[in-house]
C-alpha positions as CSV (number, residue, x, y, z in Angstrom):
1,X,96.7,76.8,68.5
2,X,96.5,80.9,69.4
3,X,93.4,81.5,70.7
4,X,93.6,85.7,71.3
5,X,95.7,88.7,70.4
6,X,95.2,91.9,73.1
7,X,97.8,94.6,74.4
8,X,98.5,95.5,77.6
9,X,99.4,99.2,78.7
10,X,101.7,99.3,81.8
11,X,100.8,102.4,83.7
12,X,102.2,104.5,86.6
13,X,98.7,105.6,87.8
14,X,96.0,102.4,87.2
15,X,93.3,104.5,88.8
16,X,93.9,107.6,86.4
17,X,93.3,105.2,83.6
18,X,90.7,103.2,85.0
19,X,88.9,106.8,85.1
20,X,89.9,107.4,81.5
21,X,88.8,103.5,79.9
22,X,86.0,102.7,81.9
23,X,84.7,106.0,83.1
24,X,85.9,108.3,79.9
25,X,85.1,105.7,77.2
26,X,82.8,103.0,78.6
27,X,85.0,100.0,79.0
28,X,83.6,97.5,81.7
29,X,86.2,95.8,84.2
30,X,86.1,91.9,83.8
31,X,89.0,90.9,85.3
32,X,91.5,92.3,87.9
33,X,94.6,91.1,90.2
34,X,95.1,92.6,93.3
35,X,98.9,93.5,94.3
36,X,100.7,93.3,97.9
37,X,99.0,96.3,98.8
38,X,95.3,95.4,97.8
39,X,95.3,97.6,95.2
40,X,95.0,96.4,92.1
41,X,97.9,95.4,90.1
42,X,96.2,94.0,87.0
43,X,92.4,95.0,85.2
44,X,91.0,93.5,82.2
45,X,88.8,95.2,80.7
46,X,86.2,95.1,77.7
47,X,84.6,97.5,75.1
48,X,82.8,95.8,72.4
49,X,84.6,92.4,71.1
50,X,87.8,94.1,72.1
51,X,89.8,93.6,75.0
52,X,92.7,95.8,77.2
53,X,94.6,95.0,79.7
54,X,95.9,97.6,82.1
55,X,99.0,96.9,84.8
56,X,100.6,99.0,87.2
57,X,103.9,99.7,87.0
58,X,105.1,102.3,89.0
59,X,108.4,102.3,86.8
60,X,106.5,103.8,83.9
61,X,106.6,106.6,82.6
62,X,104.0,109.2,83.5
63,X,104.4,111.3,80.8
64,X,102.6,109.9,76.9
65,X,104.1,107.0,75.9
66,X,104.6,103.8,73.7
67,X,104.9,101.1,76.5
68,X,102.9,98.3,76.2
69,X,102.7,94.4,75.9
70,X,100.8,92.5,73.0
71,X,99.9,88.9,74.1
72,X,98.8,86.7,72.2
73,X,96.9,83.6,74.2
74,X,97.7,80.0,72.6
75,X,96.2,77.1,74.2
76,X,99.0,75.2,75.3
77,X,101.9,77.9,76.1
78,X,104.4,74.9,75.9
79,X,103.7,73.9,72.4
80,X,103.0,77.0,71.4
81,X,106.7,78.3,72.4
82,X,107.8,75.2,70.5
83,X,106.5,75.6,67.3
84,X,108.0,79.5,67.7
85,X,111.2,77.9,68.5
86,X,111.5,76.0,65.3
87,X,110.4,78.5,63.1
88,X,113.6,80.2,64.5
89,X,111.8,82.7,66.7
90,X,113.8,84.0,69.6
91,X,112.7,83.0,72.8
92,X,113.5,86.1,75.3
93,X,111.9,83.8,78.6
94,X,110.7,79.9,78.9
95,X,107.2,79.1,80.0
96,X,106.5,79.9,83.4
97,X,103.5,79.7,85.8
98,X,102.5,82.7,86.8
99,X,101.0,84.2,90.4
100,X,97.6,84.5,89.1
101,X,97.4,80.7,87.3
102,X,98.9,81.6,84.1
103,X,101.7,80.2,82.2
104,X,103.7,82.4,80.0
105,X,106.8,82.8,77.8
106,X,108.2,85.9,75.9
107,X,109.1,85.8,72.4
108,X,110.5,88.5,70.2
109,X,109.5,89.1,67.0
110,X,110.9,89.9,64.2
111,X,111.5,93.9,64.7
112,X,112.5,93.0,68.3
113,X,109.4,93.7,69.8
114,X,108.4,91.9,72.9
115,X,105.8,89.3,72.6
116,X,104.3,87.4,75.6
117,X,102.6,84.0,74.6
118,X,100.0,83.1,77.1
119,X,97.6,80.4,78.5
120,X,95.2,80.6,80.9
121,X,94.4,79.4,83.9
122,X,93.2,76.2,84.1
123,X,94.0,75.6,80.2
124,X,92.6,76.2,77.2
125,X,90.8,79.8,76.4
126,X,88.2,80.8,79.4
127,X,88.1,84.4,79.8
128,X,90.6,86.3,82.0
């Protein structure tokens, strides 16, 4: 049923980490989302088998920090939230499609930590 398990780092400055994750350490860019401005608002990117996922969020904190979002892909989000449900998981938002062909929910678990279940667009576990 869960497919993937990656974080996502929210970021003040995407193009100051870009330099440091692609440039700095050698991950390649496979995905990215543009915003409202044209600049981009999401990148996926790859170094080895591992993946990252980098968003902008100009609310962030500049400074070092802890923020960031683990996902965990599943192939059918619906199901998936669901089964979470009746284990007694607490379900922070319902499935919903996203701008960029996604469908997600947010779960917390057990410490309180935010969660966000995923499945891509399309269905099923095609690369993002």
């Amino acid at each position: 049923m869960f497919t993937t398990i990656f974080p996502i780092i929210s970021t003040p400055d995407l193009a100051a980490s870009l330099v440091f994750y692609r440039d700095l350490l050698g991950a390649t860019v496979s995905y990215d989302f543009p915003g409202a401005d044209g600049e981009p608002d999401y990148v996926g990117l790859e170094l080895g088998g591992a993946e990252l996922g980098i968003g902008r969020d100009l609310t962030a904190s500049a400074g070092p920090s802890e923020r960031f979002a683990l996902w965990v892909y599943a192939d059918d989000c619906d199901a998936a939230v669901e089964r979470l449900r009746a284990a007694g998981v607490r379900i922070v938002e319902e499935p919903t499609e996203q701008p960029w062909g996604e469908r997600i929910a947010r779960v917390a678990d057990p410490d309180g930590n935010l969660v966000i279940i995923g499945q891509r667009a399309g269905g099923g576990d095609a690369s993002h």
